[in-house]
C-alpha positions, -999 to +999 in steps of 0.1 A: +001-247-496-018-267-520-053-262-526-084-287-526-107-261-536-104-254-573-122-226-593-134-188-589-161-172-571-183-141-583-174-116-556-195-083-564-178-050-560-207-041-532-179-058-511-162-029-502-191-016-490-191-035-462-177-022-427-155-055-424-134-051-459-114-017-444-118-025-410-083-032-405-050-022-424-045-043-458-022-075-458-008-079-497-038-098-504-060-078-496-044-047-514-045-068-544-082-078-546-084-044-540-073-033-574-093-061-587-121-044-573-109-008-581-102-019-619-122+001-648-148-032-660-160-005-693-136+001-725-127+041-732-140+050-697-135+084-696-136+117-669-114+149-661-089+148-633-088+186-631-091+198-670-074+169-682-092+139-701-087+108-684-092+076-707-091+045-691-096+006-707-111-024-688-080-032-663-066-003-654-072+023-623-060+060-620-052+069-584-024+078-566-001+059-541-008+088-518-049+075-519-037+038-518-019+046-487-049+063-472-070+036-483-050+004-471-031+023-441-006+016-450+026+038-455+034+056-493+067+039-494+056+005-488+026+011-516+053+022-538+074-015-528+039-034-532+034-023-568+072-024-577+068-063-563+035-067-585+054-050-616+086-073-610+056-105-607+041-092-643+009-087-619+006-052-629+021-020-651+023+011-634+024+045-656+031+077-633+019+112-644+033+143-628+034+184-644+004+196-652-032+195-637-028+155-627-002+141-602-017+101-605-005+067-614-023+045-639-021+007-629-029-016-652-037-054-645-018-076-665-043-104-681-075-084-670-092-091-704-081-129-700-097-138-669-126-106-667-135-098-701-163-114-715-168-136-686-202-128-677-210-136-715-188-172-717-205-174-680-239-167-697-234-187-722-217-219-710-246-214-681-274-213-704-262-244-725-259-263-698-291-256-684-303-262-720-289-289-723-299-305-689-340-297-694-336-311-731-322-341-716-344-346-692-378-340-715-361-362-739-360-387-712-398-377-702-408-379-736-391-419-741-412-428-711-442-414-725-438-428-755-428-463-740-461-466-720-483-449-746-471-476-773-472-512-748-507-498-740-518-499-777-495-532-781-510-557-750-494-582-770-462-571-759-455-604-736-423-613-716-412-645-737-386-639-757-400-625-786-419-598-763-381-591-746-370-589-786-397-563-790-392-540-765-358-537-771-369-531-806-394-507-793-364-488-773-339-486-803-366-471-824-378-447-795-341-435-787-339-428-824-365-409-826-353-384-797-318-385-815-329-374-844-354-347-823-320-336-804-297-332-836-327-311-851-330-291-817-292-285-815-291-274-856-316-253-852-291-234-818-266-233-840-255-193-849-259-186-885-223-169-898 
């Protein structure tokens, strides 16, 4: 199926608070956003399963297939086939522990910092300079207008013969130079000092 729709959505982990995302057992899909969801967003996340130390990086979930069966009702064995089919599609790694005080399975999410990592600051950023970029635009635009009116008001001899259609073009090239030279001076002064 090719798609028309191209892109990514935000979709907040408050999701899975609603009644309808575990109404009904998972399809593969669904299992998968699922560990999206589930996936450690912090670096060196750490807590005790028992009395061990759990460390965790951004990408990676400590459960069990035993709670992912609960979870998606689905069976243990096809949870097992599930992530052997996402290891086998370099979707995921899995990393069983069993002995001690922690029977689990770390997943981790292949390509998690690629696609999550950062984002909200690229987002933030690539947000805010367009915005930026946008209003400084637009007063820039404001500001030519202004300036347009402001100056054929103080120049009445600004006619439409040819030499007054010479002028105002005159009077435009100097006016979009002087918001060029206003932009380059607002965009050197944006730019982060090494």
């Amino acid at each position: 199926m090719v798609s028309l729709v191209k892109g990514w959505i935000k979709l907040h982990r408050q999701i899975m608070d609603n009644t309808l995302y575990s109404a009904e057992p998972f399809d593969k899909l669904h299992a998968w956003i699922d560990l999206l969801m589930l996936a450690n967003s912090k670096p060196n996340n750490q807590f005790y399963v028992g009395s061990e130390l759990v460390t965790l990086q951004q990408g990676e979930i400590y459960t069990s297939e035993l709670k992912l069966s609960k979870r998606w009702k689905w069976s243990r064995a096809k949870v097992h086939r599930f992530l052997n089919t996402l290891e086998i599609q370099k979707m995921c790694t899995t990393k069983r522990t069993t002995g001690g005080t922690t029977n689990g399975t770390t997943i981790t999410l292949v390509n998690w910092a690629k696609y999550q990592s950062g984002s909200t600051t690229v987002d933030t950023t690539v947000d805010t300079t367009n915005v930026t970029t946008h209003s400084t635009t637009v007063e820039h635009n404001q500001e030519y207008i202004r300036n347009k009116k402001e100056y054929k008001k103080a120049s009445p001899e600004l006619s439409m013969d040819k030499k007054g259609i010479q002028r105002e073009i005159d009077l435009d090239a100097m006016l979009i130079d002087q918001i060029i030279g206003r932009r380059k001076k607002d965009e050197s002064m944006e730019q982060p000092v090494p």
